[in-house]
N, C-alpha and C positions, 0 to 999 in steps of 0.2 A: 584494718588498712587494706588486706589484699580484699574482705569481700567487697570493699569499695571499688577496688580494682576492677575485679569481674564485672562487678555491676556496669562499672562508666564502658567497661570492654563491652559487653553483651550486645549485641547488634551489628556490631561494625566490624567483627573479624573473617577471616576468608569464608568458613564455610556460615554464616549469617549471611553472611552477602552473596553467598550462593544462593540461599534457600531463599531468600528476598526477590532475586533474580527470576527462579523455579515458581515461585509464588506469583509473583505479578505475572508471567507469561502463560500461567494456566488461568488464570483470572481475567486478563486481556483477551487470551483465545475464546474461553468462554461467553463473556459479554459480547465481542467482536459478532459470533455467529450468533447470539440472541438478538441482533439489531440489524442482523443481515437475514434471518428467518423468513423472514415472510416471502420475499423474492426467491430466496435459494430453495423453499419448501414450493414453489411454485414451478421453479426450474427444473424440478425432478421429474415435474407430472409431464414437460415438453418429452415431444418425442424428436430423437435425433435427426429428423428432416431438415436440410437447409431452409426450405421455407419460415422454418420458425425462429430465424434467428432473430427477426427484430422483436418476437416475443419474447427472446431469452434477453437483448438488452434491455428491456421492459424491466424484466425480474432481478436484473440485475442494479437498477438502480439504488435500493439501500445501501448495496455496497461501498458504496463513495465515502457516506460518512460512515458507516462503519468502521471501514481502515484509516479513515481520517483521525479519528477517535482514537483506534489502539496506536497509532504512529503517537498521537498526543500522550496519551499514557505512560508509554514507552517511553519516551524522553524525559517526562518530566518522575521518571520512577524514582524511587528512592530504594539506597542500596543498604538502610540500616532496616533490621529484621523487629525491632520496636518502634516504626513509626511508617506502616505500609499501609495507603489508600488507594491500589490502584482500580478500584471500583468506584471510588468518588470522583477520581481525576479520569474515569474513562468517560463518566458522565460529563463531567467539564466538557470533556473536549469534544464530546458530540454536539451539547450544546451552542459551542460557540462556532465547533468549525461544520455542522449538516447543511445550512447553506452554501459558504462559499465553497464548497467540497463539490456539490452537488453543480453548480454555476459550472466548474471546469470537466467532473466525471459524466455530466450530461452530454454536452458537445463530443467528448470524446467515445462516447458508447458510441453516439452515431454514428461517426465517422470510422471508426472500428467495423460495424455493424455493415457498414456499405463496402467497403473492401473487401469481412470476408464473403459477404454476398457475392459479388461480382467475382471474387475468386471459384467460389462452389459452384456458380453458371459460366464461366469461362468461356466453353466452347458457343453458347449460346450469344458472348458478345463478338464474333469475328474477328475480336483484335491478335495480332502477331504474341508472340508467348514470352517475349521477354518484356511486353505489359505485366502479365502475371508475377515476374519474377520483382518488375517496379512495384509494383502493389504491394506487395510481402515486405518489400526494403521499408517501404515507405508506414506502411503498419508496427515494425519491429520500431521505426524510427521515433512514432506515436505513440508507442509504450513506453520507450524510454524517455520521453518526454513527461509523461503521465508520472511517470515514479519520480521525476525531481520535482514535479509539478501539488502530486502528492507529499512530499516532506514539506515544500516550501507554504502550503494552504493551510496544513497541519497546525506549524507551529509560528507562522507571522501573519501578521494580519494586514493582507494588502489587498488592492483591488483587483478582480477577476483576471481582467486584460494584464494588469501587472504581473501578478502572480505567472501569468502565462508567456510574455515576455520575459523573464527572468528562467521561466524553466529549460526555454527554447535557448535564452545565454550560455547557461549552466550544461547544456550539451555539449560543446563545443570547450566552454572553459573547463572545464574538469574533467575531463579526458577519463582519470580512473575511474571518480565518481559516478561514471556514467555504462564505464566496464563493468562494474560494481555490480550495478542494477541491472545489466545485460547477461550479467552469469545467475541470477537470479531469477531471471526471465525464462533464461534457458530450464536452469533447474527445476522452475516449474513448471513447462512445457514437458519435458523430461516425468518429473512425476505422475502426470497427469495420461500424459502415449504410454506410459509402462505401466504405471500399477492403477490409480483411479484416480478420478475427478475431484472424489472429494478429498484425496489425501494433501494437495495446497489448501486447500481451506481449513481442515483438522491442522496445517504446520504454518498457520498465517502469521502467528506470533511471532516465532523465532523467527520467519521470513521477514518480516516489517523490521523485526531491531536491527538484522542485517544490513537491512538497506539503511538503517539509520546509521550505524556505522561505519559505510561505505559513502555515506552521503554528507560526513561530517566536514571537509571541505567546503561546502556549498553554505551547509548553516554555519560555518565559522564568517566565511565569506559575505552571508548576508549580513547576520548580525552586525559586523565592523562596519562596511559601506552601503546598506541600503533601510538601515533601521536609526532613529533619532539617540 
């Protein structure tokens, strides 16, 4: 009677569901930078001249579905330690979302890409300096767009424009949800000016389920009112 006990227990007690946790997040990271390889093995070889920034958005476009991918993963993990796919479900989720991922992280690379241009030539455009200071706002503003833009592309299946009108909502509507993603931002800004570049990419995992749990308003929100 109790080994039956243990048995039906095995999986779903705290520390399983740690190690499940622990598991999928090295799993995700891993696969995450095997799908982002080619670009980010290409973005080493840039050298840090402004000029080459529109080659580093270049390199940077795997990236889209890559995080698309582990954000899908992520969510859809499972927290019992006898029933973890999260290498099946990361592939799922590149499959279904490297398009539409790509449709919204493309536009945005660019638009990224021309701000910090224009920002690293500054003096070269003669505009007045709290230009500069609009461009930065307006870039910070573009990321945090990106990061609900990203949960919502992830995990519902809507159209490009849509998807992008809801993310642009979801600013404004969910205030924390968006503080969320803003300290996130920072933090990896922060990682990246102190210790190195690649150290958000080595902590992309834990970064992503962050924002998925800072982001759960949003997907509660859509789920009830914008899905059948």
């Amino acid at each position: 009677m109790s080994s039956g006990v243990r048995t039906a227990d095995f999986g779903t007690g705290v520390l399983s569901r740690a190690a499940a946790v622990v598991h999928t997040l090295v799993t995700v990271e891993a696969l995450l930078l095997l799908a982002a390889s080619p670009g980010l093995a290409a973005l080493l070889l840039l050298g840090p001249d402004p000029a080459n920034l529109p080659l580093a958005a270049v390199c940077l476009l795997p990236l889209g579905p890559a995080l698309s991918a582990a954000v899908y993963a992520l969510h859809h993990r499972s927290h019992d330690l006898t029933d973890l796919h999260p290498a099946r479900t990361y592939a799922r989720g590149w499959r279904l979302n490297a398009l539409p991922a790509l449709q919204l992280w493309t536009p945005l690379l660019a638009w990224l890409t021309v701000i910090a241009f224009t920002l690293t030539h500054f003096s070269a455009t003669g505009l007045p300096g709290w230009w500069a200071v609009l461009l930065a706002v307006i870039g910070a503003v573009s990321l945090l767009w990106g990061a609900h833009a990203l949960v919502l592309t992830s995990l519902f299946t809507f159209r490009a424009r849509d998807t992008a009108r809801l993310a642009g909502y979801f600013l404004l509507r969910h205030g924390r949800a968006t503080l969320g993603a803003a300290s996130l931002l920072v933090l990896t800004a922060a990682l990246t000016a102190l210790l190195t570049e690649a150290l958000p990419a080595l902590l992309a995992a834990p970064l992503l389920l962050s924002l998925l749990h800072s982001g759960r308003p949003v997907i509660a929100e859509t789920e009830e009112d914008f899905t059948a």
